[in-house]
C-alpha positions in Angstrom: -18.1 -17.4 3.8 -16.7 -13.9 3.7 -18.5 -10.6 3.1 -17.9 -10.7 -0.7 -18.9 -14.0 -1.2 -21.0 -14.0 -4.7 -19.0 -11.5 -5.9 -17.1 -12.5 -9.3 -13.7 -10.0 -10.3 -12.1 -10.9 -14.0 -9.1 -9.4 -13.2 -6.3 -8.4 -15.7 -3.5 -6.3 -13.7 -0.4 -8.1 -12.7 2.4 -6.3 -10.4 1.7 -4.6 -7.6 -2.3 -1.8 -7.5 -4.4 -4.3 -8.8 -3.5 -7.6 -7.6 -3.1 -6.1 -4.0 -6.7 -4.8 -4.7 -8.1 -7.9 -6.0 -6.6 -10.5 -3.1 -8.2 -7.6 -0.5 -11.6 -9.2 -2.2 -9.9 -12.4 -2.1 -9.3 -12.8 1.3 -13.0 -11.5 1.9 -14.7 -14.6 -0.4 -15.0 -13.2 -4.1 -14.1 -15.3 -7.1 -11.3 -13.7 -8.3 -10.8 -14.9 -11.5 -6.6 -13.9 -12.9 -6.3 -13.5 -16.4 -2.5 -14.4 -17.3 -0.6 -14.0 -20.4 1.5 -17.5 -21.6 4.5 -16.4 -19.3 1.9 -15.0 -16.4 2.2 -12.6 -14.1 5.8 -11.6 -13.9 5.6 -11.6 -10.5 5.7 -15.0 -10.4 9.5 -15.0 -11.1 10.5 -12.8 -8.3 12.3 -14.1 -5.8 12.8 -14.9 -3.1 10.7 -17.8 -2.8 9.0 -20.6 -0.9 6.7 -23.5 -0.8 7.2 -23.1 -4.9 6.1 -19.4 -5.3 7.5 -16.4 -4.9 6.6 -14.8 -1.9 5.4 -11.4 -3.6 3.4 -13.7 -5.8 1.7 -15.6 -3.2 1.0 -12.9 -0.9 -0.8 -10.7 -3.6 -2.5 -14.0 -5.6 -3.6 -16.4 -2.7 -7.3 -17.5 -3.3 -7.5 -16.4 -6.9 -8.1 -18.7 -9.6 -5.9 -18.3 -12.9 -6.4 -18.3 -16.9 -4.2 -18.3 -19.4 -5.6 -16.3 -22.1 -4.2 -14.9 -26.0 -6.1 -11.9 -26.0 -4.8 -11.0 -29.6 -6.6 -14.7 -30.4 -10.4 -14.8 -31.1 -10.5 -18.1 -28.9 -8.9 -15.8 -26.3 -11.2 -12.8 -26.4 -14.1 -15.7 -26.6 -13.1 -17.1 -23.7 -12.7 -13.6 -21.8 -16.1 -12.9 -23.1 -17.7 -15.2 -21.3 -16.3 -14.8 -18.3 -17.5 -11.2 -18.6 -21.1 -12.2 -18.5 -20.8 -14.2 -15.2 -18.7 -10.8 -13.7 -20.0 -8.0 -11.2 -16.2 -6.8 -11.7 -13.9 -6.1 -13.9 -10.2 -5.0 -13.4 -7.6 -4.1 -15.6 -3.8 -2.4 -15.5 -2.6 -1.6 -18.9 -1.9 1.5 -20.4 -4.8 3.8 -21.6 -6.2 2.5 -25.4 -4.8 -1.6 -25.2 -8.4 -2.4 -23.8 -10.1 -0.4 -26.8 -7.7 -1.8 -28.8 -8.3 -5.7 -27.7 -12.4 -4.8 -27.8 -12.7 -4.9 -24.2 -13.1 -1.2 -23.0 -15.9 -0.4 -20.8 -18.5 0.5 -23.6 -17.4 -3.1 -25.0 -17.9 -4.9 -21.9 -20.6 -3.1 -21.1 -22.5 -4.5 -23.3 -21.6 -8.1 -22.5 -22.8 -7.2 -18.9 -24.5 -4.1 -18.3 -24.3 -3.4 -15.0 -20.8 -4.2 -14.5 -18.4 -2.2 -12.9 -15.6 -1.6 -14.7 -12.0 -0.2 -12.8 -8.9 0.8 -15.2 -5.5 1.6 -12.9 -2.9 3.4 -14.7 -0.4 5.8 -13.5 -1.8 8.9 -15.0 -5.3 8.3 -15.6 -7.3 7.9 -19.0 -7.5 10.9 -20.2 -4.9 14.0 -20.2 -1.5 15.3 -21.1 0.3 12.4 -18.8 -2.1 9.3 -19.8 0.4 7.7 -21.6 3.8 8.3 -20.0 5.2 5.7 -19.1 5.7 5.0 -15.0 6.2 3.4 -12.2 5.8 3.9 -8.0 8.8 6.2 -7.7 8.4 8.0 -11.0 4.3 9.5 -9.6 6.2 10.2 -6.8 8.3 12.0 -8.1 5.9 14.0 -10.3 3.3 14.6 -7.3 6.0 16.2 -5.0 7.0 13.8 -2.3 10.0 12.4 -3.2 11.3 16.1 -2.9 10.5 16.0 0.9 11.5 12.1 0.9 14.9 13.4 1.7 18.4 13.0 4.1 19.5 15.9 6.0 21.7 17.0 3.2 18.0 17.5 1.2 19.1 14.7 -1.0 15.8 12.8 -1.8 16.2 9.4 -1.7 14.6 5.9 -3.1 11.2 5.7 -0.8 11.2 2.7 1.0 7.2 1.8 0.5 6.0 2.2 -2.9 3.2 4.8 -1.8 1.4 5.6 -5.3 1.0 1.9 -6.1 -0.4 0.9 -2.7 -2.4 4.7 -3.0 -4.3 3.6 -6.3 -5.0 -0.7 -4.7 -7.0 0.9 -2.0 -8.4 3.7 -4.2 -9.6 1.0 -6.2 -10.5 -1.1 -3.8 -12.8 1.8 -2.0 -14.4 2.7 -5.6 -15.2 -0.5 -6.1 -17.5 -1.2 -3.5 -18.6 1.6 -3.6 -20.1 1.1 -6.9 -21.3 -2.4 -5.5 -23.4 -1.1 -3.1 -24.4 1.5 -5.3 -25.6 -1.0 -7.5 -27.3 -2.4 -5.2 -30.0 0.2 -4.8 -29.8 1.6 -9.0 -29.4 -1.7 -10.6 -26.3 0.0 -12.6 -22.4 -0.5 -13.4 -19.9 2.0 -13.3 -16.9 3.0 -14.6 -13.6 3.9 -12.8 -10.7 5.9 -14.0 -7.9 5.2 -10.6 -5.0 7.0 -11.8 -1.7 6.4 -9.2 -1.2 9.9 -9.3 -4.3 11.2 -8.5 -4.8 8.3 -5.7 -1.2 9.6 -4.0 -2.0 13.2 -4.3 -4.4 13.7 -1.3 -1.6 11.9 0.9 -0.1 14.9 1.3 -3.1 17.3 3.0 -0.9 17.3 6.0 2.4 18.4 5.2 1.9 20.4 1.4 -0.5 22.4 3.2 1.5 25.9 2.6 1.8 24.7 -1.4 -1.9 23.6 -1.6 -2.7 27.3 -0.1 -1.0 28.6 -3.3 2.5 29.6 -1.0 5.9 28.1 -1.1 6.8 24.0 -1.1 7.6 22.4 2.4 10.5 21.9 3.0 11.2 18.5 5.4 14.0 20.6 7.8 11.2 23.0 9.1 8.0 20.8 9.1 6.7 18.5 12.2 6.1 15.5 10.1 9.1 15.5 8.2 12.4 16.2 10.3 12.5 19.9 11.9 10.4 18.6 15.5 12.8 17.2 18.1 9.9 14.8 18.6 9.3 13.8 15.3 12.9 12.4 14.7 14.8 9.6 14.2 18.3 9.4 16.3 21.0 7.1 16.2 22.4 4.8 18.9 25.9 3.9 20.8 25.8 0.5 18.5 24.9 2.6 15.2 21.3 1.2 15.0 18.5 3.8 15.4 15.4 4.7 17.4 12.6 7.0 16.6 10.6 9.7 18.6 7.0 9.8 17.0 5.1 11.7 19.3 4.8 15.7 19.0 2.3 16.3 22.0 3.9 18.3 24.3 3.2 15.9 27.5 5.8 13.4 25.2 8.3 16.0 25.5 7.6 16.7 29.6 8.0 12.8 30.3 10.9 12.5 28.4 13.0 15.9 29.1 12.1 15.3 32.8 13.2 11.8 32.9 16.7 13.0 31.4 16.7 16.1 33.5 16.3 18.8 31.3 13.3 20.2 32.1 14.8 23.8 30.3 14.3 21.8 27.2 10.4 21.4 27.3 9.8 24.9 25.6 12.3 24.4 22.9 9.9 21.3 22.1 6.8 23.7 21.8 8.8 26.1 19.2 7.8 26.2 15.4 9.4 23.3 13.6 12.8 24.2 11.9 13.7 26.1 15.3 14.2 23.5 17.8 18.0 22.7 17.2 19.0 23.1 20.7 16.3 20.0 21.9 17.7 18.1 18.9 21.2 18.2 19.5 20.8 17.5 23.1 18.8 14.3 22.1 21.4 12.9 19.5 24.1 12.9 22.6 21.9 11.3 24.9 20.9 8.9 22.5 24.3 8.2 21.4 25.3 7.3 25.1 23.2 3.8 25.4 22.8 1.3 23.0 18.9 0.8 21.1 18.4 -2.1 23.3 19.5 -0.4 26.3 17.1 2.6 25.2 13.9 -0.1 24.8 14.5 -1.4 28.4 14.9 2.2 29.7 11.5 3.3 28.0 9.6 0.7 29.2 8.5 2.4 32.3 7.7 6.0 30.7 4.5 7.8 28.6 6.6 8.3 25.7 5.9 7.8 21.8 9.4 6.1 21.5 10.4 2.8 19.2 13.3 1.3 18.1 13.9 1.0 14.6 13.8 -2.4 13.5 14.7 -4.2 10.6 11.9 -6.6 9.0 13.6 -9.8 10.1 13.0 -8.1 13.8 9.6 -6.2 13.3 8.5 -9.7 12.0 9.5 -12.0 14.8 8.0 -8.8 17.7 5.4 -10.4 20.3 2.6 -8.2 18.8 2.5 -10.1 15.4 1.7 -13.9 17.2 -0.4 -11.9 19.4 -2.3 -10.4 16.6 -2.0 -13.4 14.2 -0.6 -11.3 11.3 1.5 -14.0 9.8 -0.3 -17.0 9.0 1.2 -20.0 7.7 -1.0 -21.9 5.2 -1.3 -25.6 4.5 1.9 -25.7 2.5 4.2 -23.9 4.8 4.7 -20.5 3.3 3.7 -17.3 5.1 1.3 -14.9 4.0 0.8 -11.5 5.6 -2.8 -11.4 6.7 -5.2 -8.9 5.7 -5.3 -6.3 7.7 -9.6 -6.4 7.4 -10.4 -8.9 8.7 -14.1 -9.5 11.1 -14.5 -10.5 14.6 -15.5 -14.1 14.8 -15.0 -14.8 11.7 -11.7 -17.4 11.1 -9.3 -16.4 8.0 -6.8 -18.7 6.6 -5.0 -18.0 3.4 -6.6 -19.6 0.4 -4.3 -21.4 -2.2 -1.8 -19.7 -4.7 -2.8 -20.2 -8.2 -1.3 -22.6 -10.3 -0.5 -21.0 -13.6 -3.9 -21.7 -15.8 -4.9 -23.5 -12.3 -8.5 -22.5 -14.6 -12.3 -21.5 -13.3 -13.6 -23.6 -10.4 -16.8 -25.6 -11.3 -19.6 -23.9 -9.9 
């Protein structure tokens, strides 16, 4: 029994925003019912895979049931239909208009089920000059300003490695949601939710656009903290040509380190305005470039500093902490599955099973 056990989601998104939203209410005990086209989720098909699914599938999916419906088919929008009238959630991820246009917008469903609550994810939103341009992840990023400070020392921005917007708008979603649940709770009534990518993304950046927000110039990444002009907020590379990372500003992080090395001169460069400490960071590439990362790790071990190697995934997997925090899980047929990162003290999770394609509702 999890805390959103009762809860029923029709779910029509595929990809990445909604499916990571709905398996987050998976992996707490709602019905999550997938509705799939003939071909289902495309994600399906992406490898790599094991145990018979693709990992991105199965990681995103686990514990949902699926349906293959022809929503252009009156059977189809029949069947949807009365799925609608056992919901308390309904989910969907096209563009803005296909749901009016199939007869299932939120005024339509509304009146199947009046109080449910009703969450369209789309890049841009519903409404507005960008509604229906076409994008994906790195596209909103691009448009909400932070690929331009996702960018090399040359100021070259490059392909982001975590597609922010998408994962911006799942928990968006995923907070409006319940939200509107408990809500409900007390008023009896649905709601409806607009989560644009954009507009979920956009707050992300409070703490580095503040200058821009204000009305003044764009950062830019060579003279902020957070993005490359702090001597301890920096990334420097090893003898071996792997990497480590510095990722603590507080000044007692600098005194620690700079002491340990014997440069206690340096300690004031670390307290200058960002964009001004190239003395601290030059000296800090040469002595990082004198020991190899592992060499580093074993020297660090002893010292107050925010320090960590970078690792690859294969190594950040297989690091002590993950057994020790159980955040890969193997279920019954062998694959792995990332746990959720909410998850309740004394309560036991294990993944539920990927959906078969049309695997079909579970008798109640």
């Amino acid at each position: 029994m999890g805390k959103l056990s009762g809860i029923t989601v029709v779910d029509l998104t595929q990809f990445l925003p909604g499916p990571m939203m709905t398996v987050m209410m998976a992996d707490q005990g709602a019905r999550v019912i997938k509705i799939e086209p003939q071909a289902g989720d495309p994600a399906r098909a992406m490898e790599p895979k094991e145990a018979g699914h693709s990992v991105w599938f199965a990681n995103l999916n686990r514990g949902k049931e699926s349906v293959v419906l022809d929503l252009k088919s009156e059977d189809g929008k029949a069947a949807l239909a009365d799925l609608c009238r056992e919901a308390d959630v309904f989910v969907e991820g096209f563009r803005p208009g296909v749901m009016k246009r199939l007869g299932f917008d939120f005024d339509s469903v509304k009146e199947i089920k009046p109080d449910i609550i009703y969450c369209s994810i789309s890049a841009f939103g519903q409404e507005g000059s960008l509604a229906h341009h076409p994008a994906h992840d790195m596209a909103v990023q691009a448009l909400a300003g932070f690929l331009s400070v996702n960018d090399g020392a040359d100021g070259m921005p490059v392909v982001p490695g975590a597609p922010s917007a998408d994962l911006a708008a799942g928990l968006t979603a995923l907070s409006a949601v319940l939200m509107a649940l408990v809500g409900r709770g007390s008023s009896g009534e649905g709601a409806y939710i607009d989560c644009a990518m954009f507009d979920s993304l956009l707050p992300w950046c409070a703490h580095t656009a503040g200058s821009a927000i204000a009305g003044g110039e764009s950062p830019v990444s060579s003279h902020q903290r957070s993005l490359g002009g702090a001597g301890f907020y920096q990334v420097y590379e090893t003898k071996d040509a792997k990497h480590v990372a510095l990722g603590g500003r507080e000044i007692k992080f600098a005194r620690n380190l700079l002491t340990a090395l014997g440069r206690d001169d340096l300690i004031a460069h670390a307290e200058r305005e960002a964009g001004e400490q190239q003395e601290l960071i030059a000296f800090l590439r040469g002595a990082f470039a004198a020991r190899t990362r592992d060499e580093w790790v074993d020297w660090f071990a002893d010292k107050d500093v925010a320090f960590a190697p970078v690792l690859n995934f294969r190594e950040a997997l297989g690091e002590p902490y993950i057994a020790e925090r159980q955040l890969l899980v193997e279920s019954t047929d062998g694959a792995h599955h990332i746990a959720p990162p909410i998850r309740f003290a004394g309560e036991d999770w294990r993944p539920g099973k990927v959906p078969e394609l049309n695997s079909g509702p579970r008798k109640k």
